[in-house]
C-alpha positions in Angstrom: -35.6 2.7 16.3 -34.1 4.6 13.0 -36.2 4.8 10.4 -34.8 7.5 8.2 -31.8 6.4 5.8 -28.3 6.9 7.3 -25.8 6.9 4.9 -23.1 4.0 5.9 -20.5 6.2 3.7 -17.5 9.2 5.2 -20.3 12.1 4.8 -17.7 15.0 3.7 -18.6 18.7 3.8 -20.3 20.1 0.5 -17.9 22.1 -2.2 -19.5 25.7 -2.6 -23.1 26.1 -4.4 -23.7 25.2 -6.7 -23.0 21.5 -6.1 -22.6 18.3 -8.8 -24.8 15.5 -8.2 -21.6 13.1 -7.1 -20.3 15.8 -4.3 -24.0 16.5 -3.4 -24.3 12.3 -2.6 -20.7 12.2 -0.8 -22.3 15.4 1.7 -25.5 13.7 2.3 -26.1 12.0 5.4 -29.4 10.9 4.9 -32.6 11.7 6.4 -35.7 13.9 5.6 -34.6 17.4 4.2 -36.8 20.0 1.8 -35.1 20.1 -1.9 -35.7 24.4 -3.3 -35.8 26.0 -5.3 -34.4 23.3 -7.3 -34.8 19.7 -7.5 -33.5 16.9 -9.3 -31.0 17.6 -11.9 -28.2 20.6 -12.2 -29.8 23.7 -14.4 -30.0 27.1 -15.2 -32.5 30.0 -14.7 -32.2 33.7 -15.8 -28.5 33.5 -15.4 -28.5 32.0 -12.4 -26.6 27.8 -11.9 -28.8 26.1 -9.5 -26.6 22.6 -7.8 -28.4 19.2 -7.9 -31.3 19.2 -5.4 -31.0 23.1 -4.6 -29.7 25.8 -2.5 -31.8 24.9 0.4 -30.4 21.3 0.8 -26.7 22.2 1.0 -27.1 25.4 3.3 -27.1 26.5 6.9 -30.5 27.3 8.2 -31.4 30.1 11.5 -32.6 28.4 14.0 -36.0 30.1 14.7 -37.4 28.6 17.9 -37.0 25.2 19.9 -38.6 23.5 22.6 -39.0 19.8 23.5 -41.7 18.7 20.8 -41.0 21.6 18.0 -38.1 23.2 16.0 -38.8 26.0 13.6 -35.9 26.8 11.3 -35.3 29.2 8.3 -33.5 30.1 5.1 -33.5 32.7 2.5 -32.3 31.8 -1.1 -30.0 35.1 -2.8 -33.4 35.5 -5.1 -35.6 36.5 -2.0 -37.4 33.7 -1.1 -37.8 32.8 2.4 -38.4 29.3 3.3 -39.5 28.4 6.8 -40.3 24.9 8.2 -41.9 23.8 11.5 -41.1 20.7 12.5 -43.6 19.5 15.9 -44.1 16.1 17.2 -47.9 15.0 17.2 -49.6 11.7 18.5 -47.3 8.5 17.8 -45.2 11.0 14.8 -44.2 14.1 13.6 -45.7 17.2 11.6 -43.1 19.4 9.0 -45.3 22.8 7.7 -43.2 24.6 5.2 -43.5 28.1 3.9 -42.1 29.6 1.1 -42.7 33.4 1.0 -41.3 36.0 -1.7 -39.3 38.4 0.3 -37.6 39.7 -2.9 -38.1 42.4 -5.3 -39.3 40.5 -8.7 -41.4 37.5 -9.9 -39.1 34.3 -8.8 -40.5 30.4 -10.2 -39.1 27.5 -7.9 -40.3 23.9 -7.3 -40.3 22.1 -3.3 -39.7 18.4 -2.4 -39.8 16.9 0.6 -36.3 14.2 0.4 -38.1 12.0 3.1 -35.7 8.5 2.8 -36.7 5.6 4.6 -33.8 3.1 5.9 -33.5 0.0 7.6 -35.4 -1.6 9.3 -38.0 -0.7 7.8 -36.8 -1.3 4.3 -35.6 -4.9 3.3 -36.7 -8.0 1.9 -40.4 -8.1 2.8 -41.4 -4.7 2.6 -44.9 -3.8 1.1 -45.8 -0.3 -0.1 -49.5 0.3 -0.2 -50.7 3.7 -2.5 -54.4 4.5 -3.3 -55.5 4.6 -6.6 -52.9 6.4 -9.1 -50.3 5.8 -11.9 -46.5 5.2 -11.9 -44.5 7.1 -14.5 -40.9 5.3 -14.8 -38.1 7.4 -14.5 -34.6 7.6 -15.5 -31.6 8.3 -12.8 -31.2 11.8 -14.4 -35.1 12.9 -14.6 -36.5 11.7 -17.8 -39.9 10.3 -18.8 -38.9 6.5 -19.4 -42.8 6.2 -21.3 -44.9 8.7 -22.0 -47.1 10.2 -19.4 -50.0 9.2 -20.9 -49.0 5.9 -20.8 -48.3 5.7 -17.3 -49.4 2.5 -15.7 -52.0 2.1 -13.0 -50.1 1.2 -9.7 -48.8 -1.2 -8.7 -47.4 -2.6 -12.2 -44.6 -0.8 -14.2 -43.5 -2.5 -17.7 -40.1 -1.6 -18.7 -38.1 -3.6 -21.1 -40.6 -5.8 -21.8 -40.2 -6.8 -18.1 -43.4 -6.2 -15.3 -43.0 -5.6 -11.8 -45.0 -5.1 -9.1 -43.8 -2.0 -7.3 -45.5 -2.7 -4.0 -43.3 -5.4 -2.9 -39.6 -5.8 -2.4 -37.9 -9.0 -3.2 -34.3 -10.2 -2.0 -33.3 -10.0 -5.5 -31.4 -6.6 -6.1 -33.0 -4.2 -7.6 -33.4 -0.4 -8.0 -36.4 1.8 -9.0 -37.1 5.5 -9.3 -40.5 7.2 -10.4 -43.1 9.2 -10.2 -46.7 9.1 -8.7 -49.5 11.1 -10.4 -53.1 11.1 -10.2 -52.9 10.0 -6.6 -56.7 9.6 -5.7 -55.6 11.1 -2.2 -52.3 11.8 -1.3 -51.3 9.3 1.4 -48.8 6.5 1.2 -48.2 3.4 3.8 -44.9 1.5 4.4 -44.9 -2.0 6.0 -42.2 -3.8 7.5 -41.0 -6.4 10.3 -43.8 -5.7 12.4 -43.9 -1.5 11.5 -46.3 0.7 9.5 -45.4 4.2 8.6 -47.7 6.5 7.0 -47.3 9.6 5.4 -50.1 12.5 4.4 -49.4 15.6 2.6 -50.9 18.7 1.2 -52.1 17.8 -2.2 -53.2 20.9 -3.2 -49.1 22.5 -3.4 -47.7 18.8 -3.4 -49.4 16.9 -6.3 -47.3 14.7 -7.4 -44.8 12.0 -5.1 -41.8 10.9 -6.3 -40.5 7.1 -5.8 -36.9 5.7 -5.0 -36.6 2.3 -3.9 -33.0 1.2 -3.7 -32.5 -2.9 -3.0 -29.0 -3.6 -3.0 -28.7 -3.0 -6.9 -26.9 0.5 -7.4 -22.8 0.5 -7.1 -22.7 4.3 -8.1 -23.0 5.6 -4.3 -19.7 6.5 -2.7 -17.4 4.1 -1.9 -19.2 2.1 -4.1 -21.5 0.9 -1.4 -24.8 -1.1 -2.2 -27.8 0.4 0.5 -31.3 0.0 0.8 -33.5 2.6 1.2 -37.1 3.7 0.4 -37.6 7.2 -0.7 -41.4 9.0 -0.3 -41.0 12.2 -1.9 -44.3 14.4 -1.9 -43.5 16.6 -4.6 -44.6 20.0 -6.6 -43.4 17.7 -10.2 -43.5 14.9 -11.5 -39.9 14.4 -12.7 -36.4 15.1 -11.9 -35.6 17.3 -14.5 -34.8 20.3 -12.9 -36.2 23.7 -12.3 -35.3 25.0 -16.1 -37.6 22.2 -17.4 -40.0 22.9 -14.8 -40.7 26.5 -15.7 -40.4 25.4 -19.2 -43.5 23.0 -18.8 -45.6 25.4 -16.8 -44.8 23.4 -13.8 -42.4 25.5 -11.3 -44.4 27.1 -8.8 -44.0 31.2 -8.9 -44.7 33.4 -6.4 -44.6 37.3 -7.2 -43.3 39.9 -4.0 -45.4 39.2 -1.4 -46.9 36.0 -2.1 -47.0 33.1 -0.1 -47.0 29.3 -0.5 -47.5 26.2 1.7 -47.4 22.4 2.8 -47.6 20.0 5.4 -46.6 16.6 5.5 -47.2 14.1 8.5 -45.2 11.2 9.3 -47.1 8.5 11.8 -45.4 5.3 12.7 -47.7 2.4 14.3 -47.2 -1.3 14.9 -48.6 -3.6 12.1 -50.5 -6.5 12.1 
């Protein structure tokens, strides 16, 4: 059974870097892919454009190593930093470790997160997301705060509008929803639907934050105009989709001087509910 997001759209190859947000949706086919050194929204950094959702996400990566339960592929950014990602299959799911490592002369800031997109079946009318303890910051479609952090809601209810939902549950009513998770007490998150329960750990140390996309039939701005459902579970270094420029701005982008080294892990396990 599928459970990552395939995109029902032609997927078309990618213009050259750095890519718009509406050619980056037309190349993506879905799935669970690592968004660096930039997420979120177009910016730019000491000169340098950075597409939407980064270099990384639009580029061919060396394949490393394979054997039947493990892949370990690579990619080097044209600022020096080396990202590698390990991708093994452990008891009833899979394991992606990531490393980011400064292979280049000078001080370089970035941000990681994991594009993990859920898809039918497991996303549809009934399905229940359940989060420990932690707040849900409402964001727009191009990154911004839509309340103030401080004033971001204890899960499950977001008030926008004047209007409350319930986050946790998906309704047959079309709908569309995009935020961020902070203050996660631990950072785990459970889906659960039609009979299946996927949970997902990460590192929270390098991955403190978790972005939310729930898509329910709502959004017409896909290519080809297509409504989809999906369910995106993005473990994340920040807390919007601003970009990398806002990032550094805030304090926020990771940097690693020559040398250093960062990491993550994230697990995927998939189990039959009751």
């Amino acid at each position: 059974v599928e459970l990552l997001f395939q995109a029902p759209w032609q997927v078309v190859a990618p213009p050259a870097a750095p890519v718009p947000p509406d050619a980056w949706t037309g190349a993506w086919p879905g799935g669970w892919h690592p968004l660096v050194p930039n997420a979120g929204e177009p910016c730019r950094v000491d000169g340098r454009e950075h597409g939407f959702h980064g270099a990384a996400s639009v580029s061919a990566w060396q394949v490393v190593r394979t054997d039947a339960s493990l892949a370990r592929i690579r990619w080097r950014d044209q600022d020096g930093l080396t990202v590698t990602r390990e991708v093994q299959l452990v008891d009833r799911g899979v394991r992606v470790d990531s490393t980011v490592v400064n292979t280049g002369p000078a001080e370089t800031p970035f941000v990681f997160v994991e594009h993990l997109i859920l898809g039918p079946p497991l996303v549809g009318d009934d399905t229940r997301l359940e989060l420990p303890s932690s707040r849900v910051l409402p964001l727009a479609d191009s990154g911004e705060t839509l309340v103030a952090p401080e004033l971001a809601a204890p899960w499950p209810n977001v008030t926008l509008d004047d209007v409350r939902e319930d986050w946790s549950t998906a309704t047959a009513t079309p709908f569309s929803r995009f935020g961020a998770l902070l203050q996660l007490d631990r950072p785990t998150a459970t889906v659960v639907h039609d009979g299946i329960r996927v949970r997902l750990d990460w590192s929270g140390e390098t991955l403190p934050y978790a972005w939310l996309w729930h898509e329910n039939g709502a959004s017409r701005e896909m290519p080809e105009q297509r409504p989809i459902r999906c369910l995106g579970l993005e473990p994340a270094s920040v807390p919007t989709s601003e970009g990398l420029q806002r990032a550094r701005s805030s304090g926020l982008a990771a940097v690693l001087a020559p040398g250093e080294r960062w990491a993550s892990q994230v697990t995927l396990t998939v189990t039959a509910s009751r």
